[in-house]
C-alpha positions in Angstrom: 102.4 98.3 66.3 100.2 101.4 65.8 101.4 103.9 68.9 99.6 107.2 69.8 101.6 109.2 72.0 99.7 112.4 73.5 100.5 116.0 75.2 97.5 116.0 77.4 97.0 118.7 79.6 95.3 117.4 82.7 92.8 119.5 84.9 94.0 119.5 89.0 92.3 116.5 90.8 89.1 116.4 88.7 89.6 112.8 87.5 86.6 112.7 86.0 87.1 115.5 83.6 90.6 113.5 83.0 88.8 110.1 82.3 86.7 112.1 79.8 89.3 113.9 77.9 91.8 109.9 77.7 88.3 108.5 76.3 87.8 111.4 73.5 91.1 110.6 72.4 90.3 106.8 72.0 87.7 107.8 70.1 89.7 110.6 68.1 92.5 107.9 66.9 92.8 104.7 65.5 96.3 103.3 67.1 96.7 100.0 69.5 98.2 101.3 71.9 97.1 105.1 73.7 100.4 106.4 76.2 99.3 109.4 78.2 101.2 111.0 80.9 102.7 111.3 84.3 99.9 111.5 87.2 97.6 112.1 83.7 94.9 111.1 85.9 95.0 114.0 88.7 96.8 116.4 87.9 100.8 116.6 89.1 101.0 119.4 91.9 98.0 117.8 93.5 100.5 117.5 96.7 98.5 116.3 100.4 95.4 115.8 97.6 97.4 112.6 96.5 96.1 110.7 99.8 92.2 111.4 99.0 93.2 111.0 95.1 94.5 107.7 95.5 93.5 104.5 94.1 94.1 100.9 94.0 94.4 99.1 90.9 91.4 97.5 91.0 89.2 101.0 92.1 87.1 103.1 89.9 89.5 104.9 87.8 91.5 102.0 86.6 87.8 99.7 86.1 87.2 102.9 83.8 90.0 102.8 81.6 89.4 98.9 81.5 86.0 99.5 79.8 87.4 102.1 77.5 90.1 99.4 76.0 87.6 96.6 75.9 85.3 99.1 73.7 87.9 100.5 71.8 90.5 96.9 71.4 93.4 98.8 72.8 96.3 98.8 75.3 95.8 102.5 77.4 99.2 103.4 79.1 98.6 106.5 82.1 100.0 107.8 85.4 98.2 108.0 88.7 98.7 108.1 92.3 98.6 104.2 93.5 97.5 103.6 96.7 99.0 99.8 97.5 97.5 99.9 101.3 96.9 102.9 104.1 99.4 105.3 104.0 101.4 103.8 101.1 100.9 105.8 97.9 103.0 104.6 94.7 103.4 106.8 91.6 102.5 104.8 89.0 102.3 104.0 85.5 99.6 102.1 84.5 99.2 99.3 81.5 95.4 98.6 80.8 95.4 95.5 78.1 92.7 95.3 75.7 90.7 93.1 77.9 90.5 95.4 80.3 93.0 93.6 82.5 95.8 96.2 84.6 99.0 95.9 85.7 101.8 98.7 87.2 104.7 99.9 87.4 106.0 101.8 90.7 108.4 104.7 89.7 111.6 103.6 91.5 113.3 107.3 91.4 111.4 110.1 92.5 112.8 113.9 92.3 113.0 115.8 95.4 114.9 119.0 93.9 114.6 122.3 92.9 110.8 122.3 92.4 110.1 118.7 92.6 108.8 117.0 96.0 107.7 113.6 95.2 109.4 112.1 98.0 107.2 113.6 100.2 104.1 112.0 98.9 105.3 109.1 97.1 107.2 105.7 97.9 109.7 104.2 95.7 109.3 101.2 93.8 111.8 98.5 94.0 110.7 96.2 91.1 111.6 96.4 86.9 108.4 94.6 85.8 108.4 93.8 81.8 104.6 93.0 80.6 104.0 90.7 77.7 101.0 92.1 75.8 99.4 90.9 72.5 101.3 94.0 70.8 105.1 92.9 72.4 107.0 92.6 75.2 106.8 96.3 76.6 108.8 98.1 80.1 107.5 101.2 82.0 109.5 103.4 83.5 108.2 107.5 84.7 110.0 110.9 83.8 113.1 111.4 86.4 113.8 107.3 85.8 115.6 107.9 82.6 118.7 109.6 84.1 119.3 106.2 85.1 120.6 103.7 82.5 120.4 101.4 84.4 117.3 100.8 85.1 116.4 101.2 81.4 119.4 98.3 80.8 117.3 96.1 83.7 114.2 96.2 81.1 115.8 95.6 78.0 117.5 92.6 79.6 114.0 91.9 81.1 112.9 91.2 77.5 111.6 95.1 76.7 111.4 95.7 72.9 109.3 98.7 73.6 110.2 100.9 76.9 107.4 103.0 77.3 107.9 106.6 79.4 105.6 108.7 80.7 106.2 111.7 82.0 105.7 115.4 83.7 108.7 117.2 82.5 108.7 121.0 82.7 110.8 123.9 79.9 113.7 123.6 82.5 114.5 119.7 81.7 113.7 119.3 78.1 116.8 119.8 76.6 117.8 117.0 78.9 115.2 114.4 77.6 115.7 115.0 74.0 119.2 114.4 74.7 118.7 110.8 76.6 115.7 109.6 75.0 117.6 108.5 71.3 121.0 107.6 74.0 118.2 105.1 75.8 117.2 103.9 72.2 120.8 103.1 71.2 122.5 101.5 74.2 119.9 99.2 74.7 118.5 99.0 71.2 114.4 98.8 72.0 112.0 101.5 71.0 111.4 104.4 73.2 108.1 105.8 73.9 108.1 109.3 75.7 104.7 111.1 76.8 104.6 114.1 78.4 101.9 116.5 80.1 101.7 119.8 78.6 100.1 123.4 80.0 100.9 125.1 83.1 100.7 124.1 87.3 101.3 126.3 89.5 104.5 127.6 89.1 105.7 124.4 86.3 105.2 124.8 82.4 105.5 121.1 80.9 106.3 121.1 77.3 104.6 118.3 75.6 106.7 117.0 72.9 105.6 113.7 73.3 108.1 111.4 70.8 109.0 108.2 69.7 112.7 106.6 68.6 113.9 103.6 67.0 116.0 100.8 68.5 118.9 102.5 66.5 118.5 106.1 67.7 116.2 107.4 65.3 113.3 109.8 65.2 109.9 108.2 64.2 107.6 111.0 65.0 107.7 113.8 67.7 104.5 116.2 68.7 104.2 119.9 68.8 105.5 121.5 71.8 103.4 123.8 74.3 100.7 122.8 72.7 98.3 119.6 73.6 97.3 117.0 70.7 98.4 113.3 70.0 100.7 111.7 67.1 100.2 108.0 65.5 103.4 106.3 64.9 103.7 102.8 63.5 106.6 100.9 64.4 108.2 97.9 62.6 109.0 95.5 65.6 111.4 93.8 62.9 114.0 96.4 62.9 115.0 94.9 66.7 116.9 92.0 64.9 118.7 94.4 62.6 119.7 96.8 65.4 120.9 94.2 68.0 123.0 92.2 65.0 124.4 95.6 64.3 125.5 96.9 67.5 125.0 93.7 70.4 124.7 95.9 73.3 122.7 93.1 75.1 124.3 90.1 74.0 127.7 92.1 75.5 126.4 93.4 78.9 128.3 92.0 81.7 126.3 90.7 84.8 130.2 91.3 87.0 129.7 95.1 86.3 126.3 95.5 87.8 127.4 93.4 91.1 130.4 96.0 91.2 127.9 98.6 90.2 125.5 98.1 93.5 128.9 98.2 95.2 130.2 101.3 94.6 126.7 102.8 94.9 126.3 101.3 98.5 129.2 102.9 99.5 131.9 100.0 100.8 134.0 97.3 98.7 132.9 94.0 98.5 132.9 91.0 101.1 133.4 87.8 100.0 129.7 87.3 98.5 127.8 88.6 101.1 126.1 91.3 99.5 125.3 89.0 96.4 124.0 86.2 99.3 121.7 88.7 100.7 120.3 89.3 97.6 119.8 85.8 96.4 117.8 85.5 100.3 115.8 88.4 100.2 114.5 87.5 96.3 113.6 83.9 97.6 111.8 85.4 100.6 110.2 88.5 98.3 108.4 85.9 96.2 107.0 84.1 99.1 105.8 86.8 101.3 105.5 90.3 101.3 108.9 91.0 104.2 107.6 93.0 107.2 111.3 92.4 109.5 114.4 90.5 108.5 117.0 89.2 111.1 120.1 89.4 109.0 122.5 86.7 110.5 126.5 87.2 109.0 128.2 90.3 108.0 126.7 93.9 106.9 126.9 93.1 103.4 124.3 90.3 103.7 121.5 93.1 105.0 122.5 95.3 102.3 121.6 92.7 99.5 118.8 91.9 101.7 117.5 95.7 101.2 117.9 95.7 98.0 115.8 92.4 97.0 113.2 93.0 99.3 112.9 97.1 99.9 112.2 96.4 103.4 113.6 99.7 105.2 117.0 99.7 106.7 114.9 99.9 109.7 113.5 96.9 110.0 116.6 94.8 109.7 118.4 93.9 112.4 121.8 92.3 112.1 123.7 90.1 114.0 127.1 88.4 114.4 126.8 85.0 113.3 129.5 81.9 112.0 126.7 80.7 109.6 125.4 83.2 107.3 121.4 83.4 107.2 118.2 85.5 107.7 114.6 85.3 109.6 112.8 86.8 107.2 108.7 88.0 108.9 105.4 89.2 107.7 102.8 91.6 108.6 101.0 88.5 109.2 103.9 86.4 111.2 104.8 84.3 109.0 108.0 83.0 109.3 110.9 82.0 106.6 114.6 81.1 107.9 117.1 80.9 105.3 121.0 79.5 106.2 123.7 79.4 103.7 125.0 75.7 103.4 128.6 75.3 104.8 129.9 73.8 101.5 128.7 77.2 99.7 129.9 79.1 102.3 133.7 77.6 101.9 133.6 78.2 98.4 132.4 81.6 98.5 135.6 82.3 100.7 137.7 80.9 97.7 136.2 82.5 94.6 137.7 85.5 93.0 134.5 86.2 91.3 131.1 85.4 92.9 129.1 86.4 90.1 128.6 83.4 89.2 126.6 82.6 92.3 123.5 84.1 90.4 123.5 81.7 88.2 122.9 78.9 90.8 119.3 77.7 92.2 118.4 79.2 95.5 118.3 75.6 96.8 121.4 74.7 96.2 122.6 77.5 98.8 120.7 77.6 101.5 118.3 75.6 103.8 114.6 76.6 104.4 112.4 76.5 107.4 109.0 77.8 107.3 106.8 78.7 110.2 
């Protein structure tokens, strides 16, 4: 796979002049696959601007970018604000297949410290797509996502052999990238991609740097920092079976561990499966619907796994006391989908030391449906 990796320094809300500076580069560099930055397409301190700058994946910008692949036989990686519907407004990176065919990723962690204020603009994503393309099997995460392994874990096991980041990292947090970016490589043996902005907004300087790292740790080919321009780096998708022979850092990765991980993080011990029931709900009703409201029908647990599966807001589930565990799970639109946990699961659950392998099970042999 031929990558180009650049430090682009985009202009504040003019996407035009952005558009026209990702299509010189196309036309600058042979490669497969073009990675540009965080928000490349506006600008990153574009702050209430976001709402106007907006788009939806199928809008203007991204139809744009689509013709630029077609005429140039490339995948185009980029960041943009992502509006999903009114008043919702995703940052996003953005995977533009040769065919001019889109698909994004929703930064799950956004920074809101020190000089960062995402939240204030942006939602969270809840989902860790992996996209097949004719080049490989290839995650996206966005800048402040890699202080969190795992998420970058969730792609690898996902099927990610390349993880591709884009990002808007200013002088004050390189040290920490260089430091995690060969760490990501290594305990998840895939390639890592990193692209960064470069120049000077208002008061952040982004250091470029833009670099690229084997499944084993080590440097392909890094840019020139402060300084915009793009590198070519070709990497040999065959060193993945050497790497993960060497060190089996996927083959070893223990499902228990990231039950007890979502445990810990939520703040109270486990409950006999609840949590893990919840989840298994809320992803059968996430599929099938996109969850407005959720009746939560058993212990808290079973609404916390429910909020994680879905990323409804806390909000807009109510629980209640009930001897059968379950959950009314609603749509803007109001449809209606009742799930209740089957009283032979239910007994079991009470027994089992380790629920984990609940995951393993299909969703119908847990609970009952009703649709409305």
């Amino acid at each position: 796979m031929r990558l180009c990796l650049t430090n682009v320094k985009p202009s504040i809300a003019n996407k035009k002049k952005n558009l026209k500076k990702m299509e010189k580069t196309l036309g600058d560099e042979q490669a497969e696959m073009f990675v540009f930055g965080e928000l490349c397409l506006t600008g990153y301190t574009c702050r209430d601007e976001f709402r106007d700058l907006a788009e939806p994946l199928d809008g203007p910008s991204v139809q744009a970018v689509g013709d630029m692949a077609r005429e140039h036989h490339c995948s185009v990686v980029f960041g943009m604000p992502l509006r999903e519907r009114p008043g919702l407004i995703f940052n996003a990176a953005v995977l533009v297949n040769p065919d001019g065919s889109a698909r994004a990723y929703r930064k799950s962690f956004l920074p809101n410290f020190g000089p960062f204020e995402e939240r204030f603009y942006f939602t969270p994503g809840h989902q860790l797509p992996v996209f097949s393309t004719p080049l490989g099997t290839v995650g996206l995460c966005i800048c402040y996502d890699l202080f969190f392994p795992e998420l970058i874990k969730g792609l690898a096991l996902g099927g990610a052999d390349l993880v591709v980041c884009i990002s808007a990292s200013p002088t004050m947090s390189q040290d920490f990238f260089e430091a995690i970016l060969p760490a990501r490589a290594i305990e998840n043996t895939v390639f890592m991609a990193y692209a960064n902005l470069v120049g000077t907004q208002e008061s952040l300087d982004f250091w470029g740097g833009s670099q690229v790292y084997g499944p084993q740790g080590r440097l392909i080919k890094k840019s020139d920092y402060m300084k915009e321009g793009s590198i070519v780096a070709d990497l040999d998708l065959s060193l993945l079976e050497e790497a993960r022979a060497a060190r089996p850092t996927l083959r070893d990765t223990r499902a228990g561990l990231f039950e007890n991980l979502y445990h810990l993080a939520a703040g109270h011990p486990r409950h006999g499966g609840a949590a893990l029931v919840g989840l298994h709900m809320g992803s059968y009703a996430h599929q099938r619907m996109k969850v407005d409201r959720v009746t939560a029908y058993g212990p808290p647990d079973l609404a916390d796994g429910i909020v994680f599966a879905t990323g409804c807001p806390r909000d807009r589930i109510a629980s209640e006391s009930h001897h059968t565990w379950g959950a009314a799970f609603t749509s803007a639109e109001g449809k209606r989908l009742t799930l209740w946990l089957k009283d032979e699961v239910h007994q079991k659950l009470e027994r089992m030391a380790d629920t984990s392998l609940l995951r393993y099970v299909q969703p119908e042999s847990i609970f009952s449906v009703e649709e409305s």
